[in-house]
TIVOKE-735728 format. One record per residue (C-alpha): chain; x, y, z. Coordinates in nm, 2 decimals. Layout:
<rs>
r chaine A; xx X; yy Y; zz Z
...
</rs>
This chain:
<rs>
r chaine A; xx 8.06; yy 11.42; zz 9.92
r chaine A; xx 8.13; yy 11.76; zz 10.12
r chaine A; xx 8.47; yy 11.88; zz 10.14
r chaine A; xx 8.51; yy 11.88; zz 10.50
r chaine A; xx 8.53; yy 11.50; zz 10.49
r chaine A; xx 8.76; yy 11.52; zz 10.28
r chaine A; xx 8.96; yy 11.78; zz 10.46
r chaine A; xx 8.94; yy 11.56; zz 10.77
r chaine A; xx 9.06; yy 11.24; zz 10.61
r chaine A; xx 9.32; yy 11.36; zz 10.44
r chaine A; xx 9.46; yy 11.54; zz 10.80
r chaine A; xx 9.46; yy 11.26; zz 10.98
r chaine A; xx 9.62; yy 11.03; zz 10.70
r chaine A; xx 9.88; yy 11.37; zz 10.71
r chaine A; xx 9.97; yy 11.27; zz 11.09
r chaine A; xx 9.98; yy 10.89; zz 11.02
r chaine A; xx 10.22; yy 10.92; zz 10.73
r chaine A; xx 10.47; yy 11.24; zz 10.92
r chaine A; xx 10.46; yy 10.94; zz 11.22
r chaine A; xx 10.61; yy 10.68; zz 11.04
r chaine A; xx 10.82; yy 10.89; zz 10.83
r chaine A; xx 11.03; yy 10.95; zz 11.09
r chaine A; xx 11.02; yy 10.56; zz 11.23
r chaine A; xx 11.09; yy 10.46; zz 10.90
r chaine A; xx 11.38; yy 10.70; zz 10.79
r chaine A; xx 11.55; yy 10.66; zz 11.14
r chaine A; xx 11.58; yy 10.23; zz 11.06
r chaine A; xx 11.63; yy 10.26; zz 10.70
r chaine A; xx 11.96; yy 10.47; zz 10.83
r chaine A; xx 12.03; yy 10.24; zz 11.07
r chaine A; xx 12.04; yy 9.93; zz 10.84
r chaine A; xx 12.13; yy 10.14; zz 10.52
r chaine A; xx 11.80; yy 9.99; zz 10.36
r chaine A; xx 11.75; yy 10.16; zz 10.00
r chaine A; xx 11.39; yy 10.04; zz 9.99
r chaine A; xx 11.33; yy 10.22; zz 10.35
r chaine A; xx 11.44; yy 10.49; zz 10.26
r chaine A; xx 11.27; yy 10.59; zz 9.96
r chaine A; xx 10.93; yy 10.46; zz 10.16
r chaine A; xx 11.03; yy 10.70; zz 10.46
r chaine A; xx 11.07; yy 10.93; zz 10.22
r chaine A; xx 10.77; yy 10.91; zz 10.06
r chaine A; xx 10.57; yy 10.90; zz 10.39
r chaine A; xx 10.71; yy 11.26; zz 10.43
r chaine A; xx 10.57; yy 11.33; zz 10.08
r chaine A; xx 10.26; yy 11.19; zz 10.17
r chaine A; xx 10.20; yy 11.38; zz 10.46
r chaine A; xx 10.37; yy 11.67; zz 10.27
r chaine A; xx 10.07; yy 11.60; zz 10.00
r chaine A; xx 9.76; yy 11.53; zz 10.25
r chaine A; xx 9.87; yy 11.90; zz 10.44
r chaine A; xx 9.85; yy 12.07; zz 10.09
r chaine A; xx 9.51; yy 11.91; zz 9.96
r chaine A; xx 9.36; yy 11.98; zz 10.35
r chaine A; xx 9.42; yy 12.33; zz 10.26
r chaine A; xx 9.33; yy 12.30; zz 9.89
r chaine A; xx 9.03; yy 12.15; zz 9.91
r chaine A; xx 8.83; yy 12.43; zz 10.03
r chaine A; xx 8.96; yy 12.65; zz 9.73
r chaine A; xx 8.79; yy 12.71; zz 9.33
r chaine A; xx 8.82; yy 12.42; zz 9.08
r chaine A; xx 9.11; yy 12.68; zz 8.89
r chaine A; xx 9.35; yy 12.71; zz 9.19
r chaine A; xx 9.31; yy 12.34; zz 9.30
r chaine A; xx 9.40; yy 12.23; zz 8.95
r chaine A; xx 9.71; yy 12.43; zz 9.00
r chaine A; xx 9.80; yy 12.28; zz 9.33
r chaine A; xx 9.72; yy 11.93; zz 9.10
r chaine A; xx 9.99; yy 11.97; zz 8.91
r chaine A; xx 10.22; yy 12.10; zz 9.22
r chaine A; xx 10.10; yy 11.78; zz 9.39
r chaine A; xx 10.23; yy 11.61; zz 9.09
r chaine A; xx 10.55; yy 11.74; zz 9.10
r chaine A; xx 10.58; yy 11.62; zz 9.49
r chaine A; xx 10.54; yy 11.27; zz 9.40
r chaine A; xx 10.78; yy 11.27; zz 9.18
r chaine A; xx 11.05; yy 11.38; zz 9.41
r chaine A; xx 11.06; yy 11.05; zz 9.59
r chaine A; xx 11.17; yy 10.86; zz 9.28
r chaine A; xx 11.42; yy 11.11; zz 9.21
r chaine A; xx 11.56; yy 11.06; zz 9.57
r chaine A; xx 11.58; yy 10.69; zz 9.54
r chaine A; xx 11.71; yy 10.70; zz 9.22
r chaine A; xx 12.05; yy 10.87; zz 9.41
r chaine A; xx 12.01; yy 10.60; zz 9.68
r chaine A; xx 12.02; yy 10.29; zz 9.49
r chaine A; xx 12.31; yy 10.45; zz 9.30
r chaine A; xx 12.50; yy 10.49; zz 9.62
r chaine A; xx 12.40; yy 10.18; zz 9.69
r chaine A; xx 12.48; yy 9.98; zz 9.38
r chaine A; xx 12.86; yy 10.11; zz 9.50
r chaine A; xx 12.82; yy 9.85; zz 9.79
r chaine A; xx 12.57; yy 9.64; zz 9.75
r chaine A; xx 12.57; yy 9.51; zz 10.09
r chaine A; xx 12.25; yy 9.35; zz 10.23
r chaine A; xx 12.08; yy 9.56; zz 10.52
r chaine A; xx 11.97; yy 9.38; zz 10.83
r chaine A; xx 11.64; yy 9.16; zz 10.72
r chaine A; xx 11.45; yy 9.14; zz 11.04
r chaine A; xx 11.46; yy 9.52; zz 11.10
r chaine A; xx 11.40; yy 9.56; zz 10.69
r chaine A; xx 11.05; yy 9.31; zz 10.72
r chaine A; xx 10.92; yy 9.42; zz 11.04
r chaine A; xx 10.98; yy 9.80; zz 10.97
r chaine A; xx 10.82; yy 9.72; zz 10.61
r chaine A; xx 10.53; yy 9.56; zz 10.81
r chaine A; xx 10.46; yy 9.84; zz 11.02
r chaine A; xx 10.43; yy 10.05; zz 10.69
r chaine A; xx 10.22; yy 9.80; zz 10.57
r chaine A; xx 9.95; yy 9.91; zz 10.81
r chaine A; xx 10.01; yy 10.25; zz 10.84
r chaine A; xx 9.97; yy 10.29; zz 10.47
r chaine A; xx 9.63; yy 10.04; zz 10.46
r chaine A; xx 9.52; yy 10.26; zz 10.79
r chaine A; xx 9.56; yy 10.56; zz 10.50
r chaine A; xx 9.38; yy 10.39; zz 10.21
r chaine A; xx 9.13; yy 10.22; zz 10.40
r chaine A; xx 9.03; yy 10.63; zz 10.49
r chaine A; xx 9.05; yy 10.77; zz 10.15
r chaine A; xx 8.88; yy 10.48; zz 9.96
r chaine A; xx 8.58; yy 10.64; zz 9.98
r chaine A; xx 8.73; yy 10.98; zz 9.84
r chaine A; xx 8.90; yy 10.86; zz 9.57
r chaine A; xx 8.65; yy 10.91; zz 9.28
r chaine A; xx 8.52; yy 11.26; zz 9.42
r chaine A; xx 8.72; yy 11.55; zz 9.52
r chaine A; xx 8.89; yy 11.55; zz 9.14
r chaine A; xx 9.29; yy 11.57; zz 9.13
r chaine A; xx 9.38; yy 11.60; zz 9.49
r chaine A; xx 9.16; yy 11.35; zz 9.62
r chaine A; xx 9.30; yy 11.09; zz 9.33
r chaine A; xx 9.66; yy 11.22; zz 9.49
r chaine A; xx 9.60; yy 11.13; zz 9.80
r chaine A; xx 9.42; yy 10.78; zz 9.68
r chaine A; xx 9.71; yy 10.68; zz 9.51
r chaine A; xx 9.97; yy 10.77; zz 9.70
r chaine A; xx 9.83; yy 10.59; zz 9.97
r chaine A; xx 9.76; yy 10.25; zz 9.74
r chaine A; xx 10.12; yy 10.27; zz 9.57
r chaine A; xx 10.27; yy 10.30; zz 9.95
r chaine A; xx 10.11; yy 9.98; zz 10.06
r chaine A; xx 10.18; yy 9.79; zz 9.72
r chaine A; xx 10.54; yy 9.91; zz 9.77
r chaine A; xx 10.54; yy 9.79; zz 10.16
r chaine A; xx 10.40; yy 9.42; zz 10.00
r chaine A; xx 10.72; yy 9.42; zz 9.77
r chaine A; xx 10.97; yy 9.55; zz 10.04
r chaine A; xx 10.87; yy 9.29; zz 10.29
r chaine A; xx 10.97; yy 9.02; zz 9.96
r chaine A; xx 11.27; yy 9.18; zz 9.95
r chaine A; xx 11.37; yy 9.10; zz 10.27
r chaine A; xx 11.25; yy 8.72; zz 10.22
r chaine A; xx 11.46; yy 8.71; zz 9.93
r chaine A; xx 11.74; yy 8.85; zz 10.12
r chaine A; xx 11.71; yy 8.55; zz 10.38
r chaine A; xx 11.81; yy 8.31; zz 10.10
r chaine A; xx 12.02; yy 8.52; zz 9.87
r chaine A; xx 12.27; yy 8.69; zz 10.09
r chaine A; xx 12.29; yy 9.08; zz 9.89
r chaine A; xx 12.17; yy 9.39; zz 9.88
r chaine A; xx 12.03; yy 9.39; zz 9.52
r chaine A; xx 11.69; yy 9.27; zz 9.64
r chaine A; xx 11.65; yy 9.61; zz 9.82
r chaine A; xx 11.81; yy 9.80; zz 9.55
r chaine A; xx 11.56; yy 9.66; zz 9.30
r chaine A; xx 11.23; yy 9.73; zz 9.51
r chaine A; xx 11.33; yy 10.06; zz 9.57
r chaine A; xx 11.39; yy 10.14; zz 9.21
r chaine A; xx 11.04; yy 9.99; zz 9.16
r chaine A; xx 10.91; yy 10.22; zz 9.41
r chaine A; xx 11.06; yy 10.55; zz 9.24
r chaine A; xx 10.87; yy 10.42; zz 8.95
r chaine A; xx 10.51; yy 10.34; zz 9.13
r chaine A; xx 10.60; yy 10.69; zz 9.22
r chaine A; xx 10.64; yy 10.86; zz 8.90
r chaine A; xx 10.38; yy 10.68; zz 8.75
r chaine A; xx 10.14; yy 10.82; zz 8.98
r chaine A; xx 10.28; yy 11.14; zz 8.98
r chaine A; xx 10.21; yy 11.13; zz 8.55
r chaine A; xx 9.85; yy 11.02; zz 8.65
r chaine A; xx 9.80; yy 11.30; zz 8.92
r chaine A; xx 9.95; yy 11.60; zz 8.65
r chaine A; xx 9.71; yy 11.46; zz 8.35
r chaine A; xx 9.40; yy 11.48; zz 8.62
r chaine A; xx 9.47; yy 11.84; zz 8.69
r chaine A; xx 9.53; yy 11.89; zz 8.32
r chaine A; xx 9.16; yy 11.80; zz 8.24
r chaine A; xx 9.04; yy 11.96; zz 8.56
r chaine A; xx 9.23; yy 12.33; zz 8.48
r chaine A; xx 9.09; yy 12.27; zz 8.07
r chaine A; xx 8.71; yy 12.21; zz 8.23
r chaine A; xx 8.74; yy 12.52; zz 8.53
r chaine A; xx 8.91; yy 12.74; zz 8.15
r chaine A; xx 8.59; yy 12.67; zz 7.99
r chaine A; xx 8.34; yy 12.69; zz 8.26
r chaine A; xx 8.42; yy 13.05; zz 8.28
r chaine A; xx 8.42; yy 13.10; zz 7.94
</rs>
């Protein structure tokens, strides 16, 4: 598949995700949602991540297994952040505003499908970046599903440890993928090593 399809799907999913990074963060604020706020902050990772494999893609199979295991690192700084949330959090345990939470969580919902329905078709070429950008954009709308349960859970049980939970799930969707995304560039910097041997 030619790198400039690539390099155009990942740009646009770039805009979608910076968009709702900033509709997402400025609710999650407003209601003092954990689980919005480490999805906001992982739609500015996202579109942190698309903007660095746009450039990357066009580069040799050694340097774009470096960026691989940058990209890596990136996801991971989302579960780190929500990590610091829920903590804060856990202090007062409050329950955020649940029709705000769901419909915010729906909107996410389709921005992050809107993402992964564009990448699906990338995510077995284009090597570690490609595989970033597939992921990311799966674990976003899996974590949207389980944010939007949150908030129905929060209907009947009136706290805020439904949030707390999802977004500790999130950090871990998070760094799971960000383990996946550094062993990819592993084997991809090992096969470029001995290709120019």
């Amino acid at each position: 598949m030619p790198v400039s399809q690539l390099r155009r799907a990942v740009l646009a999913v770039a805009l979608i995700n910076l968009a709702y990074a900033v509709v997402e963060f400025t609710v999650a604020r407003l209601i003092g949602s954990v689980s919005l706020t480490a999805d906001s902050i992982d739609f500015l990772e996202d579109a942190i991540l698309n903007l660095l494999i746009f450039f990357a893609a066009a580069w040799s199979a050694q340097r774009r297994a470096r960026i691989g295991h940058l990209l890596a690192l990136v996801i991971l700084v989302p579960a780190v952040t929500t990590v610091v949330t829920a903590i804060i959090k856990i202090l007062d345990p409050t329950r955020p505003e649940t029709i705000p939470l769901t419909v915010t969580a729906f909107g996410a919902l389709l921005a992050n499908l809107a993402a992964a329905s564009i990448l699906v078709r990338h995510r077995h070429h284009g090597g570690s970046l490609a595989r970033a950008a597939w992921l990311s954009a799966r674990n976003d709308a899996l974590a949207n599903v389980a944010v939007i349960g949150a908030a129905l859970v929060a209907l009947v049980w009136v706290s805020g440890w439904p949030d707390i939970i999802v977004g500790l799930g999130i950090g871990a969707l998070n760094a799971d993928a960000g383990m996946k995304v550094w062993r990819t560039a592993s084997k991809e910097r090992l096969e470029a090593k001995q290709a120019e041997a």
